[in-house]
N, C-alpha and C positions, 0 to 999 in steps of 0.2 A: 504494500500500500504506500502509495505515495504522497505526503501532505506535510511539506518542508517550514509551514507557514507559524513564527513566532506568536503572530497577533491576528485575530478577523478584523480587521478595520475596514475593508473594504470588498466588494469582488474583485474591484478592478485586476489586482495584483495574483491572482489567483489564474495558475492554467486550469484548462479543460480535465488534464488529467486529477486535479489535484478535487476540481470540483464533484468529478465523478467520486472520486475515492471516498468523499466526506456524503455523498445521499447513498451510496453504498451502504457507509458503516450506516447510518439515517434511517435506511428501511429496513437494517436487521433489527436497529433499536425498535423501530415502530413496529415490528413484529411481536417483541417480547413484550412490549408493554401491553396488547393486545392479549397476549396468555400472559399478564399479570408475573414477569418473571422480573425480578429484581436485580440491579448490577450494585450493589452498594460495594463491593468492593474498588470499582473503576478508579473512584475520585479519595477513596478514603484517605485520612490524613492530609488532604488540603484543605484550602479553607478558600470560600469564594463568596466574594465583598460584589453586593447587587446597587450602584450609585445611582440614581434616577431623576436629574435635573430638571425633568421633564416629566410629568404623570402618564403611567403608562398602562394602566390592570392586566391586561392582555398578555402582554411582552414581559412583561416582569414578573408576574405568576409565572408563566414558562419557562423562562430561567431559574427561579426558584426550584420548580417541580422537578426541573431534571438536573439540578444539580443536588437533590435531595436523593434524588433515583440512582443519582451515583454514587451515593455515598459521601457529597462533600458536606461541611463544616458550613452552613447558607447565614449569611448576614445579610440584611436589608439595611441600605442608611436612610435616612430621610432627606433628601438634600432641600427640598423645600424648604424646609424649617434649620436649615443649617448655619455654620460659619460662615459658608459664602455667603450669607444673608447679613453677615455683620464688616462685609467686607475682606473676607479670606480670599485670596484670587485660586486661578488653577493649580498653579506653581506650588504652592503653601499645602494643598489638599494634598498633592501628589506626594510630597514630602511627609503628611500625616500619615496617608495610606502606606506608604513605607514603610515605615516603624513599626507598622503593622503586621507587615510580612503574609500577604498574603499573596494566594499562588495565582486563582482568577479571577479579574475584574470585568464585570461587566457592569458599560456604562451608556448611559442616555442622555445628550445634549441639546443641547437649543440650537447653539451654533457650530457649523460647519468647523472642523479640523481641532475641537476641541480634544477627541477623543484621539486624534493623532497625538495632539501635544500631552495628553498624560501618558501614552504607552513610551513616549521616549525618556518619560519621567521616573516607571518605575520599574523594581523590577519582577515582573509576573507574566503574566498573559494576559492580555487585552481584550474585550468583545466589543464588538459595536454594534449596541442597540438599537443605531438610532443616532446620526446628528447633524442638526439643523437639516439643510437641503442636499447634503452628499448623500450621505447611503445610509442603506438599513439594508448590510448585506446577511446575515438570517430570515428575515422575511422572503429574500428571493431564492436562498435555497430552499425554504419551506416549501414557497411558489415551484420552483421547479421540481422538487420531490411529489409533488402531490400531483403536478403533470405528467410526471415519469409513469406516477402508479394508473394514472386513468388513461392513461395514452399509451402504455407500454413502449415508450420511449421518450427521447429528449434532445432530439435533435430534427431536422426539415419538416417543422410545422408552424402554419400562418396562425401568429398571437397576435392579437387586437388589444391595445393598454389604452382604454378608455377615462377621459374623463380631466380631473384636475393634474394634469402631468409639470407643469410648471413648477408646481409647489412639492412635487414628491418624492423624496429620497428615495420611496418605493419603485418607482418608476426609475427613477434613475439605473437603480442596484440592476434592475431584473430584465430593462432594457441590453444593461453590459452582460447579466451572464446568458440570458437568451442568445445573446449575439455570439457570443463565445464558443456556443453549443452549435451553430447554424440553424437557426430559426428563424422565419420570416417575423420582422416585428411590424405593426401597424402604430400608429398615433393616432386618436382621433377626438379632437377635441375644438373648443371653440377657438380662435385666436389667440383671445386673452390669459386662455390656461395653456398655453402652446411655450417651452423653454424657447430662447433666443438662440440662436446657433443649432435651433433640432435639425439644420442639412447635414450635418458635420457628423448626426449620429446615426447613419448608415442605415436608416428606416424609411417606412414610407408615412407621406402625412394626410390625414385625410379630418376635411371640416364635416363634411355628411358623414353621420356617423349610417346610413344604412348601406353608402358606398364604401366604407372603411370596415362595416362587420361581411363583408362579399366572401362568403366560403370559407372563412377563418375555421380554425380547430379548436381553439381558447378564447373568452374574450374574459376579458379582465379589465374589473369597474377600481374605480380608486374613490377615495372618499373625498368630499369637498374642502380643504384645507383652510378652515374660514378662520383660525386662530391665527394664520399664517398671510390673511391676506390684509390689504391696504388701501382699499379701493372697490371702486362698480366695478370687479370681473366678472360678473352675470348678472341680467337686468332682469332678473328674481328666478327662487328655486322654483317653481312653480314652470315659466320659460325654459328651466335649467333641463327640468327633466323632462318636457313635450320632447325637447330638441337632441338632448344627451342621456337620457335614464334608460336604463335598460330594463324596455317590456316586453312581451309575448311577440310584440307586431316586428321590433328589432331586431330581435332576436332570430326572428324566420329568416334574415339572409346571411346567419350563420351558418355551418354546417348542421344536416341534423342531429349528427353526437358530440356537437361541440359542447365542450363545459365552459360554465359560470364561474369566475373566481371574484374575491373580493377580499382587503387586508385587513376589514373591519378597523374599527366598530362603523358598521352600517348607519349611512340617512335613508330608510326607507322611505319611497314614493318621491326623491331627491336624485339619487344614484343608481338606485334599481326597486322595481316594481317587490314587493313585500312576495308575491306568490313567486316568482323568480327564484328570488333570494332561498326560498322555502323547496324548490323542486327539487325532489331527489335522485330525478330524471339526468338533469342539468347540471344544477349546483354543488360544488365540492368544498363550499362555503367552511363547512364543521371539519372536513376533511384536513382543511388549512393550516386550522386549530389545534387536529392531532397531531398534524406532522410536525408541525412548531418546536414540541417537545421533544420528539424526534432528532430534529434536526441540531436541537439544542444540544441534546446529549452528547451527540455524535464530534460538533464542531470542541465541545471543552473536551472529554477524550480524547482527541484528538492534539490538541493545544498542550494538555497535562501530558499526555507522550513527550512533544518534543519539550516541554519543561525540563521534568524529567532528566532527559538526554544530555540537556546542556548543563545541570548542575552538577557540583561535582562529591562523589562521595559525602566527604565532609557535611557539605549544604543538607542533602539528602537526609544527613543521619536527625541534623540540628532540626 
């Protein structure tokens, strides 16, 4: 198995092989935890510091759950109510978390590169939950785990990433590891949620979302990112989702076994029609959700190997 990678901070950095190797181990986890089979041994004896700058239930439950499943040591901090509230910058934290000594952190930001600048700060394993507008590279290997499972593979199939793409770290991530894999990707979205430079990222764009869903395999809704916005980007949700929500009518110029995804938390009747969302047929919505943990598992085993690796006896024993 091949997964040489210190820190997830991002997919970018991450080959095809190394992506494969990690929803590999991903689906054997999502197997066992399916027959209820326990790894506590995996992570035993580390200790893993959950920071969340940002509110997250979802994402942070799921690192919780599968680093419990591993057997590690799970600390939650509060950073809302923290020292950085009293003026502590990043620099000062990362120095605290050192003293700390702990093996993984996983962390969620507001702003972009912040979670670069503490993985060179300490020293452990880094996850990246989540920051600002770069990446939330575990959501896209979730994303493409859960494609693998319904599609029986992960490679030359037309994905549609609907929706608020401007404002989405998600979209970002999963635009780069789709493309990685050789997937056909679609954009489609109104202007205003459309990134600048999207020529640059080797997609096709499309503003008719019923010409953008044309015979796709996947179509994948994103959530409206309205804590993130600044402005009329939509001249009401109500317009948003005639023009961009995905309903029954939409959805017919998708293929007929294309699946529904979505990164939650869901705007019903916003982002996508509630019975959509709800079709078992279709949607892989909950499917998302298992794999999460999954995938979670797989990436800190992973990371805790080459830990591991690079310390040396001594460290190991202390």
């Amino acid at each position: 198995m091949i997964f040489r990678a210190k820190h997830l901070l991002g997919i970018e950095p991450l080959h095809p092989t190394e992506i494969t190797a990690l929803l590999d181990l991903a689906d054997s986890y999502a197997e066992h935890n399916r027959r209820g089979v326990a790894h506590r041994d995996v992570l035993a004896g580390l200790t893993q510091i959950n920071m969340f700058f940002e509110n997250s239930t979802r994402t942070q439950a799921s690192f919780e759950l599968a680093g419990k499943r591993l057997g590690a040591d799970v600390m939650n901090m509060g950073m809302q109510a923290s020292s950085i509230k009293k003026g502590e910058t990043l620099i000062d934290t990362a120095l605290t978390l050192n003293a700390m000594r702990p093996d993984l952190l996983v962390v969620r930001h507001p702003h972009s590169g912040a979670v670069d600048l503490l993985a060179q700060k300490v020293n452990c394993a880094v996850l990246n939950a989540g920051d600002g507008r770069h990446e939330h590279p575990t959501q896209a290997l979730l994303d493409a785990l859960t494609i693998r499972r319904a599609k029986g593979r992960l490679h030359r199939l037309s994905i549609a990433i609907c929706g608020d793409i401007a404002h989405s770290r998600v979209a970002r991530s999963n635009i780069m590891l789709l493309g990685k894999m050789e997937n056909r990707i679609r954009l489609i979205a109104p202007p205003t949620l459309m990134p600048s430079g999207v020529a640059d990222f080797g997609v096709e764009v499309f503003e008719n979302m019923e010409e953008g869903l044309k015979d796709v395999d996947v179509v994948m809704m994103l959530r409206l990112q309205k804590e993130r916005m600044d402005g009329g980007f939509i001249p009401s949700e109500r317009e948003y989702f005639h023009r961009y929500g995905l309903d029954a009518a939409k959805l017919a110029h998708a293929k007929p076994d294309a699946i529904v995804m979505h990164p939650g938390p869901m705007n019903r009747g916003v982002e996508i029609d509630g019975t959509i969302a709800d079709d078992i047929n279709r949607s892989v919505i909950q499917e998302q959700v298992e794999m999460g943990v999954a995938v979670r598992m797989a990436a800190m085993d992973l990371l805790a190997q080459n830990l591991r690796a690079s310390r040396s006896p001594q460290e190991v024993m202390v």
